[in-house]
VEXSEVO-239567 format. One record per residue (C-alpha): residue in three letters; chain; y, x, z. Coordinates in steps of 0.2 Angstrom, whole numbers, plus 5000, padded with zeros to 4 digits. Layout:
N
{residu = ALA, chaine = A, py = Y, px = X, pz = Z}
...
//
This chain:
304
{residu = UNK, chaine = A, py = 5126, px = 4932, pz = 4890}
{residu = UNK, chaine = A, py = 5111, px = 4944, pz = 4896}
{residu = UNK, chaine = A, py = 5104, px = 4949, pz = 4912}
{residu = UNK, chaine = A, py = 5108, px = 4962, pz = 4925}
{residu = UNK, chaine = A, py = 5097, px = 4970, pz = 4936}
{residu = UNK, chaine = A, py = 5097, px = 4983, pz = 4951}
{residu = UNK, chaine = A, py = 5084, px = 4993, pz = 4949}
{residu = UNK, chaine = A, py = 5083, px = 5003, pz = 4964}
{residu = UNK, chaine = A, py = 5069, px = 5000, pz = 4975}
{residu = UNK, chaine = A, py = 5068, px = 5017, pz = 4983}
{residu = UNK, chaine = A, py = 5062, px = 5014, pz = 5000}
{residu = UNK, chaine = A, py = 5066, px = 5026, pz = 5015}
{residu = UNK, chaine = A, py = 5048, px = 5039, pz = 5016}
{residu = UNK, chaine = A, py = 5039, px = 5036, pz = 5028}
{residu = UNK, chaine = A, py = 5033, px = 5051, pz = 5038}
{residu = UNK, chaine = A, py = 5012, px = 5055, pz = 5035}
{residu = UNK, chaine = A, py = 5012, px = 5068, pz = 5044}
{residu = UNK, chaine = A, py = 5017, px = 5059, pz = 5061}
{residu = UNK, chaine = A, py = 5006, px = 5045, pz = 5056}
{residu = UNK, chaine = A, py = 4989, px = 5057, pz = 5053}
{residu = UNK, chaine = A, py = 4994, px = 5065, pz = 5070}
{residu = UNK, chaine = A, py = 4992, px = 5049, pz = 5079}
{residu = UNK, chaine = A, py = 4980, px = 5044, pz = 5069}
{residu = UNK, chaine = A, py = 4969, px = 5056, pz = 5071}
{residu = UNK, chaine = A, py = 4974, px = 5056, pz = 5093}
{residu = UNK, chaine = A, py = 4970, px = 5037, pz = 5091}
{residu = UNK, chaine = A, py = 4955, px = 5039, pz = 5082}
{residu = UNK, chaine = A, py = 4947, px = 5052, pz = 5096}
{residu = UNK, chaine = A, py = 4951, px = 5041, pz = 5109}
{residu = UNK, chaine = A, py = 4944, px = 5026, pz = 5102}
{residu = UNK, chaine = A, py = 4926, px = 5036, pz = 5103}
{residu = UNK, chaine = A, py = 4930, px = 5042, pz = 5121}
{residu = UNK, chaine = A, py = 4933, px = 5025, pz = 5127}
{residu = UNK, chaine = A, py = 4917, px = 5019, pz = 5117}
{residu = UNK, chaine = A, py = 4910, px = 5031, pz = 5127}
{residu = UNK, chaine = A, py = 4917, px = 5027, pz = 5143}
{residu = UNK, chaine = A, py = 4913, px = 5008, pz = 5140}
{residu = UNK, chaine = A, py = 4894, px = 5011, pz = 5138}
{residu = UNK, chaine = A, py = 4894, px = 5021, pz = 5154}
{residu = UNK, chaine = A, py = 4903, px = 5009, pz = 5165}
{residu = UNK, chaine = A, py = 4901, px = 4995, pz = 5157}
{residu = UNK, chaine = A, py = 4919, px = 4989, pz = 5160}
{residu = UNK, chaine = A, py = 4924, px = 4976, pz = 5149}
{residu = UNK, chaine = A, py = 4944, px = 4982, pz = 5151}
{residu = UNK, chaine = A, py = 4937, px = 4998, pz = 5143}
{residu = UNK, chaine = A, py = 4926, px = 4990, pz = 5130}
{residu = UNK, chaine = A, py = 4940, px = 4976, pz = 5125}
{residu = UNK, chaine = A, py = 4955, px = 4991, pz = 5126}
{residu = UNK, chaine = A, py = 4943, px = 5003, pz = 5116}
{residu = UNK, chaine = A, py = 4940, px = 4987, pz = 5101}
{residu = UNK, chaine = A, py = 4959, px = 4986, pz = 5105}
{residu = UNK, chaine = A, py = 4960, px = 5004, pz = 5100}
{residu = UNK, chaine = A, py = 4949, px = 5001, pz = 5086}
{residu = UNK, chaine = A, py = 4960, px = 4990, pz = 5076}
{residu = UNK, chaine = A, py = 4975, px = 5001, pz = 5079}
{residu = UNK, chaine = A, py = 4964, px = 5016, pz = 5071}
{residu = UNK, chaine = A, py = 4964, px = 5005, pz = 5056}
{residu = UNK, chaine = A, py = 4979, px = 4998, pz = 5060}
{residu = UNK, chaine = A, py = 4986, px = 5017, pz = 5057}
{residu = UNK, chaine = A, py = 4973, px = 5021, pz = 5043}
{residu = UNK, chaine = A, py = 4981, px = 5005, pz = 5032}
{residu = UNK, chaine = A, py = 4999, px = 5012, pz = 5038}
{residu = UNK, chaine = A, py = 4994, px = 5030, pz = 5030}
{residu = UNK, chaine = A, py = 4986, px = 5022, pz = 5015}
{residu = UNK, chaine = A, py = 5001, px = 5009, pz = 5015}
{residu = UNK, chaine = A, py = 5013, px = 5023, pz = 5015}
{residu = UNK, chaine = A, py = 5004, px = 5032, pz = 5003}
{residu = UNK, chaine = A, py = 5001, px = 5015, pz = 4990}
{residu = UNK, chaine = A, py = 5019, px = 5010, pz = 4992}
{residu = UNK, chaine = A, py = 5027, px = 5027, pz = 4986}
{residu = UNK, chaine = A, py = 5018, px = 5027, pz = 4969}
{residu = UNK, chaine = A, py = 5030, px = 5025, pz = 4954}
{residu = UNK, chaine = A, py = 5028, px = 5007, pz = 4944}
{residu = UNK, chaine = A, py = 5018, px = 5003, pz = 4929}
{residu = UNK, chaine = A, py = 5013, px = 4991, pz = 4914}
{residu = UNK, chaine = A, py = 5003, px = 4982, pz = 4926}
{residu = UNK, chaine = A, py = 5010, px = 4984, pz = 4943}
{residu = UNK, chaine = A, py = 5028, px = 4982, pz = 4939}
{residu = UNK, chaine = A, py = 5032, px = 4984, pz = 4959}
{residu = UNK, chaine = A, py = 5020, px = 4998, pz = 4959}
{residu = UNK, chaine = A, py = 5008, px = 4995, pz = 4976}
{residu = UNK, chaine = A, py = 5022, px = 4989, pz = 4989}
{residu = UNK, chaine = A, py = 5013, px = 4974, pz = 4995}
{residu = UNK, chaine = A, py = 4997, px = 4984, pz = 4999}
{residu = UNK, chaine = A, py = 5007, px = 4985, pz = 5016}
{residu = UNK, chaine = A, py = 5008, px = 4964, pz = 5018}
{residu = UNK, chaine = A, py = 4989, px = 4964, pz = 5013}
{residu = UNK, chaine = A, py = 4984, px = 4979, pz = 5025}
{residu = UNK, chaine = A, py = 4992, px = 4968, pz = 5039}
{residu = UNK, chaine = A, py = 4985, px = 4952, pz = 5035}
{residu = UNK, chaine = A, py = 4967, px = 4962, pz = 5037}
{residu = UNK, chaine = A, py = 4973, px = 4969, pz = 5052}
{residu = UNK, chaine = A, py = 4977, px = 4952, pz = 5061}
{residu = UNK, chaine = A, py = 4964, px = 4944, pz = 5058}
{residu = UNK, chaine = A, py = 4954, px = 4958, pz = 5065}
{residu = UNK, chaine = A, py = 4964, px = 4956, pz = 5081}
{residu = UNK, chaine = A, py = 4962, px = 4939, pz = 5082}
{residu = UNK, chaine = A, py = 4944, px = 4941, pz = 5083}
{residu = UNK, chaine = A, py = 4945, px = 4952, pz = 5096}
{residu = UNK, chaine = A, py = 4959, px = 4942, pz = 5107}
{residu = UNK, chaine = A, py = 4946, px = 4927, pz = 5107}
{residu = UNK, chaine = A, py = 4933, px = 4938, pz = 5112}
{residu = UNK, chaine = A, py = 4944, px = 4948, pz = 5125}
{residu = UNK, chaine = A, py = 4948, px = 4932, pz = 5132}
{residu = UNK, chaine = A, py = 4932, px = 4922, pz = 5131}
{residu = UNK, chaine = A, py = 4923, px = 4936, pz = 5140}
{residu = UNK, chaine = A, py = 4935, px = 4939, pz = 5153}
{residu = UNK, chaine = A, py = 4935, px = 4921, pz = 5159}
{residu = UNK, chaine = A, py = 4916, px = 4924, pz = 5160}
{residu = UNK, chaine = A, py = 4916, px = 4939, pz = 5170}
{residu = UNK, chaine = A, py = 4928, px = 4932, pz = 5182}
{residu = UNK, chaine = A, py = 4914, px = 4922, pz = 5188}
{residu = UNK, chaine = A, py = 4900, px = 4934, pz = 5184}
{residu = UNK, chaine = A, py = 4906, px = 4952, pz = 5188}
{residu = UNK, chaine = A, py = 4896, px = 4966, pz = 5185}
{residu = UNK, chaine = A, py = 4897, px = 4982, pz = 5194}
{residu = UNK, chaine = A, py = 4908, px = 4994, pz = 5190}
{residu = UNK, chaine = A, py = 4910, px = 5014, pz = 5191}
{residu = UNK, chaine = A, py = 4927, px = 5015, pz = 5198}
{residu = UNK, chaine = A, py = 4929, px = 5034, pz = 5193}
{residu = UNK, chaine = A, py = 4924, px = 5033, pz = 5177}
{residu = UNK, chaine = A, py = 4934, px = 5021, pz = 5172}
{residu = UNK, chaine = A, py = 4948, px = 5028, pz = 5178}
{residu = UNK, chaine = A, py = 4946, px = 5045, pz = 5172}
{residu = UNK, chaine = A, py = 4943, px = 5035, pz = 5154}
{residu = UNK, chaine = A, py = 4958, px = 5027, pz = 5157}
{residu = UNK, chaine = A, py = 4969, px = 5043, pz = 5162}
{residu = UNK, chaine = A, py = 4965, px = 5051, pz = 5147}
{residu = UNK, chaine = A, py = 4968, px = 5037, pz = 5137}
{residu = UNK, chaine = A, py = 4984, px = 5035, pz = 5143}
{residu = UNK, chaine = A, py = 4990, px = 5053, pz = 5142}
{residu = UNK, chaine = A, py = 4984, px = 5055, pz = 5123}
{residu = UNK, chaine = A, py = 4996, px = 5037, pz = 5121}
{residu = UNK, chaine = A, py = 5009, px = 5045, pz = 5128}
{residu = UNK, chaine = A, py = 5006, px = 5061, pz = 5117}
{residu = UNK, chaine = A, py = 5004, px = 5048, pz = 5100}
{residu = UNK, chaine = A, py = 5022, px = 5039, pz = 5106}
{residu = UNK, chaine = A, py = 5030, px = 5055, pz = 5105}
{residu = UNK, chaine = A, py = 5023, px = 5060, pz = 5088}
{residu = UNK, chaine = A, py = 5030, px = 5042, pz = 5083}
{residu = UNK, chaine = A, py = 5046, px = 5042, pz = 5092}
{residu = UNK, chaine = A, py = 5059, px = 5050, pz = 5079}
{residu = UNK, chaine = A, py = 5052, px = 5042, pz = 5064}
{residu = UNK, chaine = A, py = 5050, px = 5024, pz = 5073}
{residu = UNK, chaine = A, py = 5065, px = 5017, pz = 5066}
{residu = UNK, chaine = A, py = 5062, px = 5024, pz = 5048}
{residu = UNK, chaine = A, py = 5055, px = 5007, pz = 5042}
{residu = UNK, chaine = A, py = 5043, px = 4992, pz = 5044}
{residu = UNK, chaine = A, py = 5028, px = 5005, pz = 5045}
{residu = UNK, chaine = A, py = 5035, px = 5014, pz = 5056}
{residu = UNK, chaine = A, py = 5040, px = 5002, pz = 5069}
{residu = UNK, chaine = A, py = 5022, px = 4993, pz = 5067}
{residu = UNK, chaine = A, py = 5013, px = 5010, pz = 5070}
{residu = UNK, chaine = A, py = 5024, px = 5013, pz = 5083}
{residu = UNK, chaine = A, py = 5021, px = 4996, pz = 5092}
{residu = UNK, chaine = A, py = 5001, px = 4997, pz = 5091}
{residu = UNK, chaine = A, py = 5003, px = 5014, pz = 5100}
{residu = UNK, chaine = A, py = 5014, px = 5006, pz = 5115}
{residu = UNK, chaine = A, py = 5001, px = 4992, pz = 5116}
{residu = UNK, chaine = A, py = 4987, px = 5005, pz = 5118}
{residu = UNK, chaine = A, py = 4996, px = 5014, pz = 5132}
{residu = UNK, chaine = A, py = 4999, px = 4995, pz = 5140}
{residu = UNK, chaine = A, py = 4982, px = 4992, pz = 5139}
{residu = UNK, chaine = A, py = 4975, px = 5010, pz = 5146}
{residu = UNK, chaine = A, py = 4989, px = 5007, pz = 5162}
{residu = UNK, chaine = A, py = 4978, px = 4990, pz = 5164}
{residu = UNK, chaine = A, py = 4961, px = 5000, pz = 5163}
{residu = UNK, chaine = A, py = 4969, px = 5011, pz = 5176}
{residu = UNK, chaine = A, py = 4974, px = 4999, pz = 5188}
{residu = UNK, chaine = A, py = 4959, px = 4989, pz = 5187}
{residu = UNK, chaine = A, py = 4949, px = 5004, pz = 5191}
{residu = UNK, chaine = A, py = 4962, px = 5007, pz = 5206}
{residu = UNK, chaine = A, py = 4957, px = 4990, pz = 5213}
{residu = UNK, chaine = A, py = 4939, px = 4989, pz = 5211}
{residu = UNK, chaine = A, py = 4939, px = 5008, pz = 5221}
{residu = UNK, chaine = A, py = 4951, px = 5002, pz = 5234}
{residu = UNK, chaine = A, py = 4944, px = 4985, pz = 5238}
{residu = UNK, chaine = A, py = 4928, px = 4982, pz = 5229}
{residu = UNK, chaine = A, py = 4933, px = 4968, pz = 5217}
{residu = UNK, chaine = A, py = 4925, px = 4969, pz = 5201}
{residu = UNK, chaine = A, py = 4936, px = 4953, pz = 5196}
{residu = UNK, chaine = A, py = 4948, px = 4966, pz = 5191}
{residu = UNK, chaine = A, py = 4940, px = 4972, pz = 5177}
{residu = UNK, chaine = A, py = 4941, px = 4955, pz = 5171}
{residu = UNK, chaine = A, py = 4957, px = 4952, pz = 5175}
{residu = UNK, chaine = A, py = 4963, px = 4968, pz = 5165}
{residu = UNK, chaine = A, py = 4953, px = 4962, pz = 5149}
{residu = UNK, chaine = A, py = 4963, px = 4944, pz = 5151}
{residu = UNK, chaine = A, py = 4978, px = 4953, pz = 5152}
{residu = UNK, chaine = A, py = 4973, px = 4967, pz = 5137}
{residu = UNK, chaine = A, py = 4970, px = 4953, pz = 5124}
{residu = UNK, chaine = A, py = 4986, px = 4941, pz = 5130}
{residu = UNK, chaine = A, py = 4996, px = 4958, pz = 5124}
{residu = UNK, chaine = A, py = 4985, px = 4957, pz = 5106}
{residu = UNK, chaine = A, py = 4987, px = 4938, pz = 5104}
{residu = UNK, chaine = A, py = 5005, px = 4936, pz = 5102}
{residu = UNK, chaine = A, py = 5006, px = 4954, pz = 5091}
{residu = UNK, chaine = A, py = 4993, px = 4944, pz = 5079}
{residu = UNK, chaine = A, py = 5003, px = 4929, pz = 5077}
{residu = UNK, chaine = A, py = 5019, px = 4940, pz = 5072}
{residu = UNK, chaine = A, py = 5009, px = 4948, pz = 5061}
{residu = UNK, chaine = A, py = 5000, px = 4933, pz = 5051}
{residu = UNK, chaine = A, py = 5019, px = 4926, pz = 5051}
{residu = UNK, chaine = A, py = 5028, px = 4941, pz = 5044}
{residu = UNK, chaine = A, py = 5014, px = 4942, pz = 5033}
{residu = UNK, chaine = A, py = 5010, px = 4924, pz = 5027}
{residu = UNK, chaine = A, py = 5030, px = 4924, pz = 5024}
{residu = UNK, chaine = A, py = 5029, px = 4936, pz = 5011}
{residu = UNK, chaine = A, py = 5014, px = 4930, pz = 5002}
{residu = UNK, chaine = A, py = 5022, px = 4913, pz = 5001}
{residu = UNK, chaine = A, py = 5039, px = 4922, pz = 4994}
{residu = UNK, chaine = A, py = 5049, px = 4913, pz = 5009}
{residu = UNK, chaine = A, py = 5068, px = 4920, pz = 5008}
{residu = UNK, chaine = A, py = 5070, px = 4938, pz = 5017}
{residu = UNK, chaine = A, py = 5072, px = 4932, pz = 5036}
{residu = UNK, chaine = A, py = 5092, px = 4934, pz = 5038}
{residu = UNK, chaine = A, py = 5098, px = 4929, pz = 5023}
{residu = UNK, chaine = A, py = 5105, px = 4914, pz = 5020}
{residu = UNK, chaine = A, py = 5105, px = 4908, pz = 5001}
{residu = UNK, chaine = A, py = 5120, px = 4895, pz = 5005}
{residu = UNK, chaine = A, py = 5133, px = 4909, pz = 5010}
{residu = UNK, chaine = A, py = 5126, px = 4922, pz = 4996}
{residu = UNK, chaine = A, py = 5130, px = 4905, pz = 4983}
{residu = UNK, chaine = A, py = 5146, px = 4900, pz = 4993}
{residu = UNK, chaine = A, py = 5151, px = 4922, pz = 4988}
{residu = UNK, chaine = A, py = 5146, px = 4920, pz = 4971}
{residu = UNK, chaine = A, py = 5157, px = 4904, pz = 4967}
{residu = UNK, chaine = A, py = 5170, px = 4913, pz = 4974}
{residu = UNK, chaine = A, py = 5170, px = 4928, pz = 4962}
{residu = UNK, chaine = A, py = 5182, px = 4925, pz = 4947}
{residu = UNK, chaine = A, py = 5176, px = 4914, pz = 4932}
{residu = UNK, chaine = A, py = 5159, px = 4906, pz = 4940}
{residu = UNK, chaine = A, py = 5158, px = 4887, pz = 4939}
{residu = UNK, chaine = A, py = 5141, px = 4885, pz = 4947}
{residu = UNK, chaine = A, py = 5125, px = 4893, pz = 4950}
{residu = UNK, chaine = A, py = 5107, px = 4887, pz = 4950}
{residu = UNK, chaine = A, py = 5090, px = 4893, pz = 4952}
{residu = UNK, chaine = A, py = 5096, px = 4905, pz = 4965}
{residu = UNK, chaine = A, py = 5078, px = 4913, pz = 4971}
{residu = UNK, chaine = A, py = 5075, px = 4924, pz = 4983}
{residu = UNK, chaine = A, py = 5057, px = 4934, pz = 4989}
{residu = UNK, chaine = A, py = 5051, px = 4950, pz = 4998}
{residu = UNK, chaine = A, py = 5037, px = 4960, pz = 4986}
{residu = UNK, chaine = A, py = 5036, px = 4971, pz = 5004}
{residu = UNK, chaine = A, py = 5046, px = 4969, pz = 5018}
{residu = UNK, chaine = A, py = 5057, px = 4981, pz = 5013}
{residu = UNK, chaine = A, py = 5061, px = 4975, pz = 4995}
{residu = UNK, chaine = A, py = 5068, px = 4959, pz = 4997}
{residu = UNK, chaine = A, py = 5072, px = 4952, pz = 4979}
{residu = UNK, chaine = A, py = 5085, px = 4940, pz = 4971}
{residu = UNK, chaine = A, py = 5090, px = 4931, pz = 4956}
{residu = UNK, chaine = A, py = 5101, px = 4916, pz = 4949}
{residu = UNK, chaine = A, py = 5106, px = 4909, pz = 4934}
{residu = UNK, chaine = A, py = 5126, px = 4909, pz = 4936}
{residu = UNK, chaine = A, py = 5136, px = 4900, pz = 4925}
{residu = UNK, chaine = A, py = 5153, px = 4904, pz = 4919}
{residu = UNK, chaine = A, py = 5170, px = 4898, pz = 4909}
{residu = UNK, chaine = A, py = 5170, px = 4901, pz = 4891}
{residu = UNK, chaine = A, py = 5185, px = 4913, pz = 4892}
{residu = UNK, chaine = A, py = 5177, px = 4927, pz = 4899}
{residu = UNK, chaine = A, py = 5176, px = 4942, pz = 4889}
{residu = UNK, chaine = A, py = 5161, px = 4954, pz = 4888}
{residu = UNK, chaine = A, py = 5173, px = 4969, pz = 4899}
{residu = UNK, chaine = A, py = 5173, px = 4951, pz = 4910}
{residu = UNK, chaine = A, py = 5156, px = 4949, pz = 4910}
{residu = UNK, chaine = A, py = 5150, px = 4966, pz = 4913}
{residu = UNK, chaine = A, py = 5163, px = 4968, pz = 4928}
{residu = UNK, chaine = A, py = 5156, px = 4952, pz = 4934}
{residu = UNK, chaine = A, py = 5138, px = 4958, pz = 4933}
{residu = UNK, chaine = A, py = 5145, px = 4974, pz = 4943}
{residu = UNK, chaine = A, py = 5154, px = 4963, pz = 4955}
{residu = UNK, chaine = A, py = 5138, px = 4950, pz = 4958}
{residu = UNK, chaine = A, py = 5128, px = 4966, pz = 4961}
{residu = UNK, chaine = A, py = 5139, px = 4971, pz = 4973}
{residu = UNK, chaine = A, py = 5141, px = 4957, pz = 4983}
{residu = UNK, chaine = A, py = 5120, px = 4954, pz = 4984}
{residu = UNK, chaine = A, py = 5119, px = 4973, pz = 4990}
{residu = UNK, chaine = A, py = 5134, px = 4974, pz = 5003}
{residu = UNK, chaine = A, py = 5140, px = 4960, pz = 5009}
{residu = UNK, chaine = A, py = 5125, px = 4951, pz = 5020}
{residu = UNK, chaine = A, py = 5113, px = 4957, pz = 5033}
{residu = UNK, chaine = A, py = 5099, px = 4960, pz = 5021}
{residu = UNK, chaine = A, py = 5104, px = 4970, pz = 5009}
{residu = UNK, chaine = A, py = 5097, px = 4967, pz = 4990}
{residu = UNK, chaine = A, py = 5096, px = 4982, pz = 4979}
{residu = UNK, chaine = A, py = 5083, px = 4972, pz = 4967}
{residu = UNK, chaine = A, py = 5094, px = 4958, pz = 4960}
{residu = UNK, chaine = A, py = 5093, px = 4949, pz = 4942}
{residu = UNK, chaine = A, py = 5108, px = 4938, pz = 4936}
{residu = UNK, chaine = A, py = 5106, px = 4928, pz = 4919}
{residu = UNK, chaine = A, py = 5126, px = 4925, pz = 4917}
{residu = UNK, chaine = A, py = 5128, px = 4908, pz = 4905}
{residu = UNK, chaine = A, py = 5142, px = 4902, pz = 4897}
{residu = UNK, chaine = A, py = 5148, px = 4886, pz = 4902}
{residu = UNK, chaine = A, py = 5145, px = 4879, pz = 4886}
{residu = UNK, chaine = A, py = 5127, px = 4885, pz = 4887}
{residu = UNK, chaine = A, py = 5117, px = 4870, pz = 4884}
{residu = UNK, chaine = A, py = 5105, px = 4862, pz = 4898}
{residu = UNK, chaine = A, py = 5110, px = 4857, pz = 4915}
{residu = UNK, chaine = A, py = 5120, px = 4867, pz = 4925}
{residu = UNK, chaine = A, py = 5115, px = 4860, pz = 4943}
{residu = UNK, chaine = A, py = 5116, px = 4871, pz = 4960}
{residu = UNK, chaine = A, py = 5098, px = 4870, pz = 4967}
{residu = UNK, chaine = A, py = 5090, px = 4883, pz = 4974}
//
């Protein structure tokens, strides 16, 4: 009896503006802790500033994300570019990874090995990384809750000023009592706040590649609703993916009686649409319904 489908998949915008701001703050303090970590020679400053340097792209593929993911669909991209944003954070966490393992392989080298540090330097470095974080968070603030990009551009920014309060203090110890262990220590303790941010990252990601069901949905209580709307008998190949993190999608094969009526059949198309957009934590807009009569031939099994 046809299919039905939702085809909103407006997403909320995503501020540029904000995002090119701490971009651009991000990007200038990369190059001054590069700076900085050639003069000292600190390796918190050296593993903060490759820290800092995947958030510059981390921010670069959220611009570019936010950009791709707003152009209209074609013939070839029927979704348009809204998994450029699952691809840019794959990239981006194994870039992290990589510097994790070296943040930490190095630390535990230098803990028996320290060099010399210039405790003022590092501290000034560290100071003025800090205030430009602080200055990024407040660009970010407002917008933070806006959507996924949002919240992730968000977070790499509170991670940077984590990881310039480390430099600071590690350039507070080495001052007050002469132990360069403390750079070390601050490199340790930078790269255990990247590590468990990269394996969110590949999970959230690697979950939409594999076209896992949207995290909060449960596909037993959305077929439990829909065998309770009037006239359905069963339902099978009930499927449902994310083509971004914000555009989860859904669709099911749901079979009915042989008394419905087409006014029946559109109000049930209505009412399945309804009950996939409203009634569970993760709302669907995108959903696709093939209603078939019960006389339909094939097998009408419930499977997912």
């Amino acid at each position: 009896m046809g299919a039905g489908h939702s085809h909103d998949t407006g997403q909320s915008g995503t501020p540029r503006n904000r995002l090119l701001i701490a971009f651009s703050i991000t990007l200038s303090v990369f190059i001054i802790e590069v700076v900085g970590a050639i003069i000292t020679g600190s390796l918190a400053l050296l593993v903060d500033a490759t820290h800092m340097l995947t958030d510059v792209i981390g921010l670069a593929l959220a611009v570019t994300a936010a950009h791709l993911m707003n152009r209209p669909p074609t013939d070839r991209h029927t979704f348009g570019l809204r998994r450029a944003e699952v691809l840019g954070a794959l990239a981006q966490a194994a870039l992290l990874l990589g510097v994790g393992i070296f943040a930490l392989v190095e630390g535990v080298r230098r803990l028996f090995e320290p060099p010399e540090i210039a405790s003022g330097s590092l501290l000034f470095f560290g100071v003025v990384g800090l205030v430009a974080n602080i200055v990024a968070l407040f660009v970010l603030m407002s917008g933070r809750k806006q959507n996924l990009n949002m919240r992730a551009a968000f977070l790499e920014v509170v991670n940077d000023a984590l990881g310039s309060v480390a430099v600071i203090v590690s350039a507070i110890v080495i001052a007050a009592f002469g132990w360069y262990q403390a750079d070390a220590v601050a490199g340790i303790l930078i790269a255990l706040l990247i590590i468990p941010r990269t394996l969110i990252l590949l999970r959230a990601s690697g979950s939409v590649l594999l076209e896992s069901t949207p995290p909060g949905l449960d596909l037993a209580e959305v077929r439990t609703h829909i065998l309770a709307l009037p006239h359905v008998v069963a339902v099978h190949d009930l499927h449902a993916s994310q083509v971004s993190t914000d555009l989860p999608t859904l669709s099911a094969h749901v079979v009915v009686d042989d008394t419905l009526t087409p006014e029946q059949s559109a109000a049930l198309l209505q009412s399945l649409q309804e009950c996939v957009a409203e009634h569970f934590p993760v709302s669907i807009e995108h959903s696709t319904f093939q209603i078939e009569p019960q006389s339909h031939p094939g097998e009408h099994i419930t499977h997912a």
